[in-house]
VOBAPA-776345 format. One record per residue: residue number from 1; residue in three letters; y, z negated, x of N, C-alpha, C in turn. Coordinates in steps of 0.05 Angstrom, whole numbers. Each point is the difference from the previous one (the first is absolute). Example, Ala and Ser with C-alpha at 12.3 -4.5 7.8 and 13.67 -1.06 7.14 Angstrom:
<rs>
- 1 ALA -114 -156 264 24 0 -18 24 0 18;
- 2 SER 21 14 -7 24 -1 16 22 -14 -15;
</rs>
This chain:
<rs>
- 1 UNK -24 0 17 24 0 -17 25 0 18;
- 2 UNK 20 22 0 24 2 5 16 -24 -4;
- 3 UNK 22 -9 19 27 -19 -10 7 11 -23;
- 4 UNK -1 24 -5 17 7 -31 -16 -13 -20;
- 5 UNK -21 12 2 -24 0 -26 5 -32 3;
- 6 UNK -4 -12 22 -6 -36 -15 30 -16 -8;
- 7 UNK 20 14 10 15 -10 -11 4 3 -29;
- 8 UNK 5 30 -8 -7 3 -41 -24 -19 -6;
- 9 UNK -20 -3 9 -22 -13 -11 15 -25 -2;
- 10 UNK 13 -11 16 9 -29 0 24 -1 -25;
- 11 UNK 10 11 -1 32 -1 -2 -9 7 -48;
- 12 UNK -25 11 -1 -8 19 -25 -18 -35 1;
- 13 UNK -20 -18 11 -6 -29 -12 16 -10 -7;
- 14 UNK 31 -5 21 17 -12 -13 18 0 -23;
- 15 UNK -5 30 -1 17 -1 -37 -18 -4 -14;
- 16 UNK -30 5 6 -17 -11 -30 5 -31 -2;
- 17 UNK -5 -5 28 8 -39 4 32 -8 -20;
- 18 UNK 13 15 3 27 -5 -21 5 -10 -16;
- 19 UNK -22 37 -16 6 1 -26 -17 -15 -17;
- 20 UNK -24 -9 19 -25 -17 -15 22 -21 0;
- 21 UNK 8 -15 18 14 -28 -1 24 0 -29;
- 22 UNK 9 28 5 30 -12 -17 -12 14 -34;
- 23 UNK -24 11 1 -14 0 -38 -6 -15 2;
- 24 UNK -17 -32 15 -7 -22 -9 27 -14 -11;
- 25 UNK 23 0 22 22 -17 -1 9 10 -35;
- 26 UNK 7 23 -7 10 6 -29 -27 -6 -23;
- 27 UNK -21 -4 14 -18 -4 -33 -20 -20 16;
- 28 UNK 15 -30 -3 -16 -20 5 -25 -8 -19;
- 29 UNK 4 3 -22 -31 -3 -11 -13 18 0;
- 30 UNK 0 19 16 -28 17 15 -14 -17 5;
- 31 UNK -34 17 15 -11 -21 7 4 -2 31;
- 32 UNK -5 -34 2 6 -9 20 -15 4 25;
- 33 UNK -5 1 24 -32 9 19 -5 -25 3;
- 34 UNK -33 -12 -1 -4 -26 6 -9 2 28;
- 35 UNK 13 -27 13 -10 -6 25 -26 -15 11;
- 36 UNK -25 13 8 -15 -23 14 -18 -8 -33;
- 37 UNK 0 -27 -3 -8 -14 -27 25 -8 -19;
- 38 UNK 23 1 10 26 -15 -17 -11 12 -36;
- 39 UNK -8 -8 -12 -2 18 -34 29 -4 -13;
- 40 UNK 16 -13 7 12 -12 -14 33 -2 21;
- 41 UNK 19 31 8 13 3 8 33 -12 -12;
- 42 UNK 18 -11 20 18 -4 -8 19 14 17;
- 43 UNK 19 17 -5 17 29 19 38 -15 -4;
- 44 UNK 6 -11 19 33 -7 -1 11 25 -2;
- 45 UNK 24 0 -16 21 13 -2 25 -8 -8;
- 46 UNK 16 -4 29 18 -14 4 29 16 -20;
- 47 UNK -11 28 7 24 22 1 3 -7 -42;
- 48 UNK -19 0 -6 -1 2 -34 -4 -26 -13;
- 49 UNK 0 -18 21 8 -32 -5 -34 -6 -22;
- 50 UNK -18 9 16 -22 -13 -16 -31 3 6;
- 51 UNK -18 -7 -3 -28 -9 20 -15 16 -24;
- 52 UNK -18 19 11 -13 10 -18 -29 -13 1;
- 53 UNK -20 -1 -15 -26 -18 -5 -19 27 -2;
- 54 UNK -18 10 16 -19 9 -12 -26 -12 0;
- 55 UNK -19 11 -19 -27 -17 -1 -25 30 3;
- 56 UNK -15 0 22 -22 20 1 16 35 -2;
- 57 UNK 20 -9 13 21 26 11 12 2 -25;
- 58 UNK 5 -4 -26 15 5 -22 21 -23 -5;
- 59 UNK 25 14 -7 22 -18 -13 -2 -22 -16;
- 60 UNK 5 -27 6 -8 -18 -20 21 -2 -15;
- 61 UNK 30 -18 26 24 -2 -12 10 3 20;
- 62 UNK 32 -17 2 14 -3 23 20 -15 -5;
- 63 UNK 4 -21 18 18 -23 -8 35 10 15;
- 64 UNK 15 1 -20 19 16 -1 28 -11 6;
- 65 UNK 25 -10 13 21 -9 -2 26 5 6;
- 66 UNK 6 30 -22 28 11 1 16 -14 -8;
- 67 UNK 23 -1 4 21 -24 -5 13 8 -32;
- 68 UNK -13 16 -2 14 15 -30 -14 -16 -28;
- 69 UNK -36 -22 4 -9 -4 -15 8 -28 -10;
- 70 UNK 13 -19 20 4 -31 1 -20 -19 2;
- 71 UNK -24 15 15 -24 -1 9 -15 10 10;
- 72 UNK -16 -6 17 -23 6 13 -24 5 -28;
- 73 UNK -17 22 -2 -27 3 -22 -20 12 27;
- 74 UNK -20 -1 -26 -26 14 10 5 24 -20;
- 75 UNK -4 28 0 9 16 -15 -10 33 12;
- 76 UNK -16 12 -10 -11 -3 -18 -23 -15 3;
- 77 UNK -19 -10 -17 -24 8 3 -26 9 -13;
- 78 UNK -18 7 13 -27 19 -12 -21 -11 1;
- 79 UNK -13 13 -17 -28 -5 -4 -12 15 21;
- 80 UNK -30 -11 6 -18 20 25 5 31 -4;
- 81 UNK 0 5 -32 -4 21 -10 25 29 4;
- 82 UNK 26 -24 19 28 10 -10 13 -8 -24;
- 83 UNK -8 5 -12 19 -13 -40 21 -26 19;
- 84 UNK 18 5 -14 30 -13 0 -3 -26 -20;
- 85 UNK -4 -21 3 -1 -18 -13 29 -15 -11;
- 86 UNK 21 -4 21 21 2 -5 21 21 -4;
- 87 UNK 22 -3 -18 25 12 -11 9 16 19;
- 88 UNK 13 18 -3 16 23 18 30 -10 0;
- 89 UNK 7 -1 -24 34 -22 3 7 -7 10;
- 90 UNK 14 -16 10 24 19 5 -11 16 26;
- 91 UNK -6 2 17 -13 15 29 -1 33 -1;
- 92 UNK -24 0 -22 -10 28 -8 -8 0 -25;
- 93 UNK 15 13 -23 -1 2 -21 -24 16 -12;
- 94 UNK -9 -8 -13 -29 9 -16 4 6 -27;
- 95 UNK -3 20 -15 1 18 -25 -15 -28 -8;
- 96 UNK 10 1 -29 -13 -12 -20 -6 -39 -1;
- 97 UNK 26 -4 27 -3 -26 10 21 -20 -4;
- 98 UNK 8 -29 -13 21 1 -6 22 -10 22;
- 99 UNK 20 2 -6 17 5 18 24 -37 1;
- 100 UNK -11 -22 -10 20 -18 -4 -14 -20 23;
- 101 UNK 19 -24 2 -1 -15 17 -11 4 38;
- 102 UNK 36 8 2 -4 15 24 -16 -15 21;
- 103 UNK 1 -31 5 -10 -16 21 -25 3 -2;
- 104 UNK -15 -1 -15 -36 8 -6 -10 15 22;
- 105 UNK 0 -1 20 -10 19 16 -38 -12 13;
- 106 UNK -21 18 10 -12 -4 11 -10 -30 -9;
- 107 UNK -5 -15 19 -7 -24 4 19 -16 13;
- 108 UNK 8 -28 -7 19 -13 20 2 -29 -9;
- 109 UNK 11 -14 7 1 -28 -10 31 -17 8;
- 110 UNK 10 -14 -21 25 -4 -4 10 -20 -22;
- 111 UNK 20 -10 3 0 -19 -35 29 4 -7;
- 112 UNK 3 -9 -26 30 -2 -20 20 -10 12;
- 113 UNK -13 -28 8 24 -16 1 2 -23 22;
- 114 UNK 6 12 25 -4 -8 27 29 -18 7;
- 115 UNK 7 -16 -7 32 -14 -1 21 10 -15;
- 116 UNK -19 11 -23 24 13 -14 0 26 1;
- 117 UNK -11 13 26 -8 26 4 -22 19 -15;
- 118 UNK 6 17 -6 -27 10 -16 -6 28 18;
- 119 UNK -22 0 15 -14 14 21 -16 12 -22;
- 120 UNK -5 -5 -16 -28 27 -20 21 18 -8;
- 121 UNK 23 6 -13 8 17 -20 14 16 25;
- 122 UNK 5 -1 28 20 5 15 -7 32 -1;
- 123 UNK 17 12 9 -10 37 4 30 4 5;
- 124 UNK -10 39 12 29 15 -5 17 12 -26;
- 125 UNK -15 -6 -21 17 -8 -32 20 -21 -4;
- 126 UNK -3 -18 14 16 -19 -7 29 10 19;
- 127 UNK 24 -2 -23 21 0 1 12 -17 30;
- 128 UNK 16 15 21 17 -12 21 8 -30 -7;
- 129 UNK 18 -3 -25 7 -28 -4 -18 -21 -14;
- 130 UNK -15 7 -5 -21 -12 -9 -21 -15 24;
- 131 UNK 1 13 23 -25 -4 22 5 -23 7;
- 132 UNK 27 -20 -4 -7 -27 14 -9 -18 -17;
- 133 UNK -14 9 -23 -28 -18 -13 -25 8 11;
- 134 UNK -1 11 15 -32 14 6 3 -7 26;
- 135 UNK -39 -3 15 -3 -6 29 -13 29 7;
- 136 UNK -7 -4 25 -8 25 8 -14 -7 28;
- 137 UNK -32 13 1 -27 -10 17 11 26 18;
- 138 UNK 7 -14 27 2 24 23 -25 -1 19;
- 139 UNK -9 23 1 -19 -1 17 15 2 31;
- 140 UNK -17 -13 27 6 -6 16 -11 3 27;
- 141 UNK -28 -9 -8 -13 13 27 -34 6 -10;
- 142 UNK -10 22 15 -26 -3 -5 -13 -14 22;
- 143 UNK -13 -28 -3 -13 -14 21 -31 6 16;
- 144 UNK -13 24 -27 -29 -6 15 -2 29 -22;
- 145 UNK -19 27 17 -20 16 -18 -24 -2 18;
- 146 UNK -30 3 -17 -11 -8 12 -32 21 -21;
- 147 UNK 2 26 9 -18 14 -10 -32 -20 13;
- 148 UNK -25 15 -22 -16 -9 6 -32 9 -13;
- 149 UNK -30 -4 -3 -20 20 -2 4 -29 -30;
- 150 UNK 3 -27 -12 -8 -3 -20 31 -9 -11;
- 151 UNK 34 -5 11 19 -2 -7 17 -1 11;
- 152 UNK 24 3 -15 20 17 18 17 -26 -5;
- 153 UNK 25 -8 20 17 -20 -4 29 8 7;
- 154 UNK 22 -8 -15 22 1 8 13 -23 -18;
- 155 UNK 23 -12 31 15 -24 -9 30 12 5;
- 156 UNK 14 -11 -12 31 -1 -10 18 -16 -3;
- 157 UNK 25 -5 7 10 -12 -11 25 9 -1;
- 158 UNK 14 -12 -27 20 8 -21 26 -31 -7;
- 159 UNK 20 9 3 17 -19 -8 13 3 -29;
- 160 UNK 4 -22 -20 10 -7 -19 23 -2 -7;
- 161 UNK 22 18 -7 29 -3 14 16 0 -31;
- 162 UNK 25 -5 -5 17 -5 -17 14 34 10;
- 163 UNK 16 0 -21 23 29 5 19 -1 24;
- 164 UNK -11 -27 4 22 6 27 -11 -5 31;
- 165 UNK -30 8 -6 -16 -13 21 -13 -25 8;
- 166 UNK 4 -20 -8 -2 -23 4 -29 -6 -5;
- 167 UNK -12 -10 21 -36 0 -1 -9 -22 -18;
- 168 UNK -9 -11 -21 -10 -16 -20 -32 -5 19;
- 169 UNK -12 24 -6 -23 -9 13 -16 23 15;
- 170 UNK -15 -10 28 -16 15 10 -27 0 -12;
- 171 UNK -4 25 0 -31 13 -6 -23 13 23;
- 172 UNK -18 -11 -1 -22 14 20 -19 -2 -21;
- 173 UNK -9 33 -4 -17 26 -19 -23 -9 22;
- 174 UNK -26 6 -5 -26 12 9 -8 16 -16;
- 175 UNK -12 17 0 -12 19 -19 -26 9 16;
- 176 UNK -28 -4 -8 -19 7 8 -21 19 -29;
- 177 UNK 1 22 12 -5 19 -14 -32 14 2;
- 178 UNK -14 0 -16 -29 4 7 -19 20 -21;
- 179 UNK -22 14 1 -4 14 -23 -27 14 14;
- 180 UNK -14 2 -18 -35 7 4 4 13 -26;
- 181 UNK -23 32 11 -4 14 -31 25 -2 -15;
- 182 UNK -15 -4 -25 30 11 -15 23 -22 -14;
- 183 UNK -1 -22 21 11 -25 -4 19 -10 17;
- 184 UNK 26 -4 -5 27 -9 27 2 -27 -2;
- 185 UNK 14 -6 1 18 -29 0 17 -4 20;
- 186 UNK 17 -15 -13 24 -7 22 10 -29 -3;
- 187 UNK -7 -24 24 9 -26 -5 27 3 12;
- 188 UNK 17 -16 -24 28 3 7 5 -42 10;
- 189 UNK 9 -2 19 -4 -25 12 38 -14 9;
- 190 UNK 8 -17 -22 30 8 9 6 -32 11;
- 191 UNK 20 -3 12 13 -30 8 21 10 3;
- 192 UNK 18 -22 -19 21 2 -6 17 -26 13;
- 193 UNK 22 -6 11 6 -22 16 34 0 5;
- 194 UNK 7 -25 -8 32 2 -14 17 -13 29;
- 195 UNK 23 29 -12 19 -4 25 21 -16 3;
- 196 UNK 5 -22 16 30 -14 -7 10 -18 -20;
- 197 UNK -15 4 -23 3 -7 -26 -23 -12 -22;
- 198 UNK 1 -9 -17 -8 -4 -22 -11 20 -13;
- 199 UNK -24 17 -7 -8 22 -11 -10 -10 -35;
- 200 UNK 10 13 -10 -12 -17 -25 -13 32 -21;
- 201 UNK -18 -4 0 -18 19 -29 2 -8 -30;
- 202 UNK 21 5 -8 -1 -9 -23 -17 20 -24;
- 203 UNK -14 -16 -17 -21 12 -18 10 21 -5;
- 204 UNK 0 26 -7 7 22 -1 -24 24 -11;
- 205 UNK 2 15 -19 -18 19 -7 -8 26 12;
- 206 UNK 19 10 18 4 22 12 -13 -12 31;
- 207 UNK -31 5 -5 -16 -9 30 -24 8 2;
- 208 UNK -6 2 23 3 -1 27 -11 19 21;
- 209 UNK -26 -4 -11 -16 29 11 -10 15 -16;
- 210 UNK 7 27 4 12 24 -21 -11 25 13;
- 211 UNK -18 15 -25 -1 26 2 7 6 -19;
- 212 UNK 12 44 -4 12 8 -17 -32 25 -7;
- 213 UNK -14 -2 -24 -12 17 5 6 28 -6;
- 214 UNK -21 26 -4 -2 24 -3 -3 -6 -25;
- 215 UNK 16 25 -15 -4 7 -35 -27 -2 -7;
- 216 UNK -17 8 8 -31 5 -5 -12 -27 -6;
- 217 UNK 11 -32 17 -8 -22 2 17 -15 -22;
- 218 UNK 14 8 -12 17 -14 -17 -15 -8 -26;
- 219 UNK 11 -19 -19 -9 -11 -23 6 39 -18;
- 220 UNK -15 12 -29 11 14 -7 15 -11 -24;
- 221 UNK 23 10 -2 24 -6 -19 10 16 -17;
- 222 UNK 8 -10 -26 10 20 -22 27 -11 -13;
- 223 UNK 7 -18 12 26 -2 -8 21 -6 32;
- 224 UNK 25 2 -13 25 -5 22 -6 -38 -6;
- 225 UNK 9 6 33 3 -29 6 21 -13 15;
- 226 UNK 9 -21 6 20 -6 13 -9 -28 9;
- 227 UNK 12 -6 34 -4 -24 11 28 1 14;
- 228 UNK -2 -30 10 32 -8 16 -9 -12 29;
- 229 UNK 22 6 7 -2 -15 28 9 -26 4;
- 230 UNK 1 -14 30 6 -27 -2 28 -3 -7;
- 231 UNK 19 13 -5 21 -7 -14 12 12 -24;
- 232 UNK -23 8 -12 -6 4 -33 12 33 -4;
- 233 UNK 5 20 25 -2 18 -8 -18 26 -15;
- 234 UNK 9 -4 -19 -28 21 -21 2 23 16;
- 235 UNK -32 6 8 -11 33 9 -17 11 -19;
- 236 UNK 11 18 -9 -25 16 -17 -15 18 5;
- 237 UNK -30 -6 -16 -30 11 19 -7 13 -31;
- 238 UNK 8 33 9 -11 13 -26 -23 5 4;
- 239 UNK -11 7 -30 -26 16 -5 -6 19 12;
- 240 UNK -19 0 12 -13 29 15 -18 14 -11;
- 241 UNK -19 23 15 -13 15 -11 -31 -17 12;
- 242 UNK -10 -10 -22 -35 -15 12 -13 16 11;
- 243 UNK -2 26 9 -22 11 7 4 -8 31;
- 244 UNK -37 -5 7 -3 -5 19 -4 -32 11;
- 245 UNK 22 -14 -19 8 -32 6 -23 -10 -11;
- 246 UNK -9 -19 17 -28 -17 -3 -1 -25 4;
- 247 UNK 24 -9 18 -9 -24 12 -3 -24 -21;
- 248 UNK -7 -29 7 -11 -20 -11 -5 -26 17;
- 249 UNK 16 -22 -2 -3 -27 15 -21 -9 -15;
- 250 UNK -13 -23 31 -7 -12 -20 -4 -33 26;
- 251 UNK 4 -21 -13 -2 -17 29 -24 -11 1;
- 252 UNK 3 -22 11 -32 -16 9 -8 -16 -19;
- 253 UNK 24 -9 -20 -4 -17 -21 -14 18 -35;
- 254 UNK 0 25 12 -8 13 -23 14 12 -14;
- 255 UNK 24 -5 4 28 14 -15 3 27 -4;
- 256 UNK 6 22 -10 2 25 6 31 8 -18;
- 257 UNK 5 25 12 27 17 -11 17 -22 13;
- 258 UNK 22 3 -31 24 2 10 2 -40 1;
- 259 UNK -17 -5 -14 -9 -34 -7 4 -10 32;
- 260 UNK -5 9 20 -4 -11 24 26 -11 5;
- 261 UNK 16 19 1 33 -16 4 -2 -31 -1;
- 262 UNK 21 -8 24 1 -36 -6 -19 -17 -14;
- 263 UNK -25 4 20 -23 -7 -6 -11 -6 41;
- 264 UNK -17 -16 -1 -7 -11 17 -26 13 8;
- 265 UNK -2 9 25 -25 5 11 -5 7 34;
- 266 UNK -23 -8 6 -7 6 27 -1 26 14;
- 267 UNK -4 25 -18 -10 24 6 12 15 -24;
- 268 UNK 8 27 7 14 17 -26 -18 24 10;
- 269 UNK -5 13 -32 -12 30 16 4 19 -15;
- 270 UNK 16 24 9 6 24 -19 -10 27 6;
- 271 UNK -17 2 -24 -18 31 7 17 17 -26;
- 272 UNK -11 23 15 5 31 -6 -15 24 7;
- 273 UNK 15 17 -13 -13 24 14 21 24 7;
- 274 UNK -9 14 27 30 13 6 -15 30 8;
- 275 UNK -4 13 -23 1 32 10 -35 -8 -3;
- 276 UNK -16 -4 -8 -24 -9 -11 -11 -25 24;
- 277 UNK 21 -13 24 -13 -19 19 6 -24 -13;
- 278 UNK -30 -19 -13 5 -21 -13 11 -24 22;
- 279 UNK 10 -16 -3 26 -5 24 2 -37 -10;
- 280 UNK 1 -15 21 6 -31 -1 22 -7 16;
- 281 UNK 25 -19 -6 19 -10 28 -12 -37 -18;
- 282 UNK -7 -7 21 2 -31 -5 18 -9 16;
- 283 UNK 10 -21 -1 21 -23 16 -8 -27 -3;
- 284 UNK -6 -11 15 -12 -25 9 9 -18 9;
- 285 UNK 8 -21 -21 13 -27 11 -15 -21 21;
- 286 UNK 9 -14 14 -13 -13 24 -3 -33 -7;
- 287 UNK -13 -15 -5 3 -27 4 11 -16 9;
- 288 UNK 20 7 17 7 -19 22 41 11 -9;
- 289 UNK -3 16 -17 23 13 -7 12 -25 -14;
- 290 UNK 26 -7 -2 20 -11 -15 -4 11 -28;
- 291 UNK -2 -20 -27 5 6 -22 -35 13 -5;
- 292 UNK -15 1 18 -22 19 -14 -18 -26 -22;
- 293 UNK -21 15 -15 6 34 0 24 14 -9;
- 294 UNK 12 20 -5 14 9 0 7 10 -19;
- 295 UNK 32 3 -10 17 9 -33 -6 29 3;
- 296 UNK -10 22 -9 3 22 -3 22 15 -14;
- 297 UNK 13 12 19 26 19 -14 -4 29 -2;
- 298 UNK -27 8 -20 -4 16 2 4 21 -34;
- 299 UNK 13 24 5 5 12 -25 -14 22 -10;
- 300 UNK -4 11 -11 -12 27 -7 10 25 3;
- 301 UNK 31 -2 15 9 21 -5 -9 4 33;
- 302 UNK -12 -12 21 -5 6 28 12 -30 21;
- 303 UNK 11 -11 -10 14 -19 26 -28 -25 -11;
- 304 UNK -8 0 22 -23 -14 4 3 -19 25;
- 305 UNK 6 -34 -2 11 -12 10 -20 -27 2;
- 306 UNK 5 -12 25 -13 -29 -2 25 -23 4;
- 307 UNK 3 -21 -15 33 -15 -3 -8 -37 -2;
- 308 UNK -8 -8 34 -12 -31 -8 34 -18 -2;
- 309 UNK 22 21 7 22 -23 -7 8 0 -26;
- 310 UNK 3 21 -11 5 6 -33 -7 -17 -18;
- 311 UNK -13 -30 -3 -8 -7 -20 8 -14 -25;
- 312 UNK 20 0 -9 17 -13 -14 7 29 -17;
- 313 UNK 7 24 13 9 26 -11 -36 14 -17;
- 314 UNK -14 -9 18 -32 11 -9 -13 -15 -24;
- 315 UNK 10 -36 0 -14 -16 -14 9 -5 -21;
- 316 UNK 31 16 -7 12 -13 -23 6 -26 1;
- 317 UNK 0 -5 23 28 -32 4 -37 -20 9;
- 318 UNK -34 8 -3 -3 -21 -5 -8 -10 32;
- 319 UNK 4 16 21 -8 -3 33 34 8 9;
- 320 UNK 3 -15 23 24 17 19 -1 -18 21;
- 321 UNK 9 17 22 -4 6 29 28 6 10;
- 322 UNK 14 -17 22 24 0 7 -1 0 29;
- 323 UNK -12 22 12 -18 -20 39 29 9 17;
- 324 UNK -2 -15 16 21 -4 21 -6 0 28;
- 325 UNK 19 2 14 -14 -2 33 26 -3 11;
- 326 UNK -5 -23 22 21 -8 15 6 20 20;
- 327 UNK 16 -12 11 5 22 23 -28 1 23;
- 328 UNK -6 12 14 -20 -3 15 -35 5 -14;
- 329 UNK 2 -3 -31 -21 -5 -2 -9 33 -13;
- 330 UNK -31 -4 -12 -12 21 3 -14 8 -23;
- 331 UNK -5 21 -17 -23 -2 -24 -16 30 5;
- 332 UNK -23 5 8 -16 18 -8 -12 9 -16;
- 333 UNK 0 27 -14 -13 18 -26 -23 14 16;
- 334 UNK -21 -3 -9 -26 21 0 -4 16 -26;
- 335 UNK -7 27 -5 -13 5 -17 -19 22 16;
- 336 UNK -19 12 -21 -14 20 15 -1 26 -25;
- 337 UNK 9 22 13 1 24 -21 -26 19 -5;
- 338 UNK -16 12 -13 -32 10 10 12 26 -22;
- 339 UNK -5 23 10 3 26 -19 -32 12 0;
- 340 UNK -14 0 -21 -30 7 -7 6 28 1;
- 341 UNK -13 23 8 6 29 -12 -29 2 -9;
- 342 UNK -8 22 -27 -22 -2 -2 -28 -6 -29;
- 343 UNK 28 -29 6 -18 -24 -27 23 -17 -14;
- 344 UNK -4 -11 -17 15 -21 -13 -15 -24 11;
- 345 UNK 13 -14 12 -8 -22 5 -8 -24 -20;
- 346 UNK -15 -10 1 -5 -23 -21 1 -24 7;
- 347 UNK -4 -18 -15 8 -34 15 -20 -16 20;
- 348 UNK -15 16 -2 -28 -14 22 17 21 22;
- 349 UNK 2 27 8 12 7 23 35 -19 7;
- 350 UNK 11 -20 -18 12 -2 7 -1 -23 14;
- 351 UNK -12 -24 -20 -6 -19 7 -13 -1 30;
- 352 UNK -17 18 5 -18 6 32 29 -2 17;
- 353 UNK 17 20 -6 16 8 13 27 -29 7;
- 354 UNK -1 -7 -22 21 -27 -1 -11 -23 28;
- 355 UNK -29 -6 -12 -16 -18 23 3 8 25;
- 356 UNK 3 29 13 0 7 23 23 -12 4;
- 357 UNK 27 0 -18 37 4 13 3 -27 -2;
- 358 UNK -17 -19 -14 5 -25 -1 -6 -22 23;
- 359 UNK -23 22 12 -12 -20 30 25 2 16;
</rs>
């Protein structure tokens, strides 16, 4: 081979080397290449401010923190199968999906009424003069990714800030993400720890750990509806078109539909079916959790919530929960999220499943 010939040969790898690099960089939920045994890849991306998760080289989710949301989410995520379990709203808009309560995003965790602050309702809807009632979770640093052949780990942490900055409280996230066959989960592991001050949780209905689901997973509905926020603003949740809508709660206590609301339980589980894949998201309260088991703030129209400070707003005056933390001190949330693709899960798969998150 000639200096010429190997130089084109060289010079013709490196643009495939490029262009391969910069089509991964524009369509991150491609699939991912697995390394070695890792099954269960986690890919930084600093430039797009967010960690992508794959499981057995396919897109799971990706834990996301543009400054535009007033939070850090997990967003989207999928079933083994692909199916979108969560809302496109505000992010990426989905035909036939409804379009209200802009903060709903993904997965995330947050409460009403943090000193007065209300961190759930916060978003880029809310009015300039309005924002110094609302807090806002800055993400901060990523501390730890940690791909792997049975789970993937990434830690975080995020500060608690008022409109004018002012840190309320530090947060350090773990998220350990795991999934066999046609089964994920994601333990969301939070500590929360108060800065300077007096942190006070006052009972509040708008809590805490929150997904927004996909139309497909929703209660189906035939009339207009309307709900309010923590400071009694009416949003209205019209009637849609049922086709397709399947979903159905139901908790550990036996409860089902819309009955589950402000109702007490260890385990929530909502099946569906999305495009003929019969489909489960459970959420899993922890024992060792404050307030458990836990108030369920969950609705039919998709905002599917677990709320152990809420109880006074959940019980109708007859439980309430006011927790506090000094300065210095500390409170940790566990739950564990499991997306079934496949099957409807039933209460013996849950119960199995509860005993595992409870050890």
């Amino acid at each position: 081979m000639n200096i010429r010939h190997f130089l084109h040969t060289l010079l013709s790898l490196s643009l495939c080397l490029m262009v391969t690099l910069v089509t991964f960089a524009n369509n991150p939920e491609s699939t991912a290449p697995m390394q070695n045994d890792e099954r269960i890849s986690l890919v930084r991306n600093d430039a797009e401010k967010k960690v992508d998760v794959y499981i057995d080289g396919e897109h799971f989710t990706s834990y996301m923190y543009p400054s535009t949301i007033d939070k850090p989410v997990l967003y989207p995520i999928k079933t083994s199968k692909g199916a979108f379990i969560t809302r496109g709203y505000p992010i990426a808009n989905r035909p036939g999906e409804r379009v209200d309560h802009p903060h709903h995003i993904g997965l995330w965790l947050n409460y009403g009424d943090v000193n007065g602050l209300d961190f759930w309702n916060n978003s880029d809807a809310i009015p300039a003069d309005r924002k110094s009632k609302y807090g806002s979770i800055v993400h901060k640093e990523i501390k730890q990714t940690k791909s792997g052949k049975n789970e993937g780990i990434l830690e975080v942490s995020m500060d608690w800030v008022d409109h004018q900055g002012n840190v309320l409280l530090k947060e350090n996230t773990t998220f350990i993400f795991s999934g066999k066959g046609d089964k994920r989960s994601i333990d969301r592991i939070t500590t929360l720890t108060a800065q300077g001050q007096e942190v006070s949780f006052t009972d509040n209905k708008e809590g805490m750990l929150g997904l927004r689901m996909a139309r497909e997973l929703e209660h189906p509905s035939n009339k207009p509806e309307k709900f309010t926020d923590a400071q009694g603003n009416p949003t209205d949740v019209p009637s849609m078109n049922n086709e397709g809508v399947t979903g159905m709660y139901r908790s550990s206590e036996g409860i089902e539909g819309d009955d589950v609301w402000g109702t007490r339980g260890k385990w929530m589980n909502l099946s569906g079916t999305i495009e003929g894949e019969n489909i489960s998201v459970a959420i899993l309260d922890h024992p060792k959790n404050v307030g458990y088991p836990t108030y369920w703030h969950a609705r039919g129209y998709g905002l599917y919530a677990a709320n152990p400070l809420g109880q006074k707003a959940m019980s109708d005056g007859k439980d309430e929960l006011n927790h506090k933390l000094k300065s210095g001190e500390s409170i940790t949330f566990k739950h564990r999220i499991i997306v079934y693709s496949g099957k409807k899960a039933g209460d013996k798969d849950l119960e199995k499943d509860f005993k595992s998150f409870a050890k």
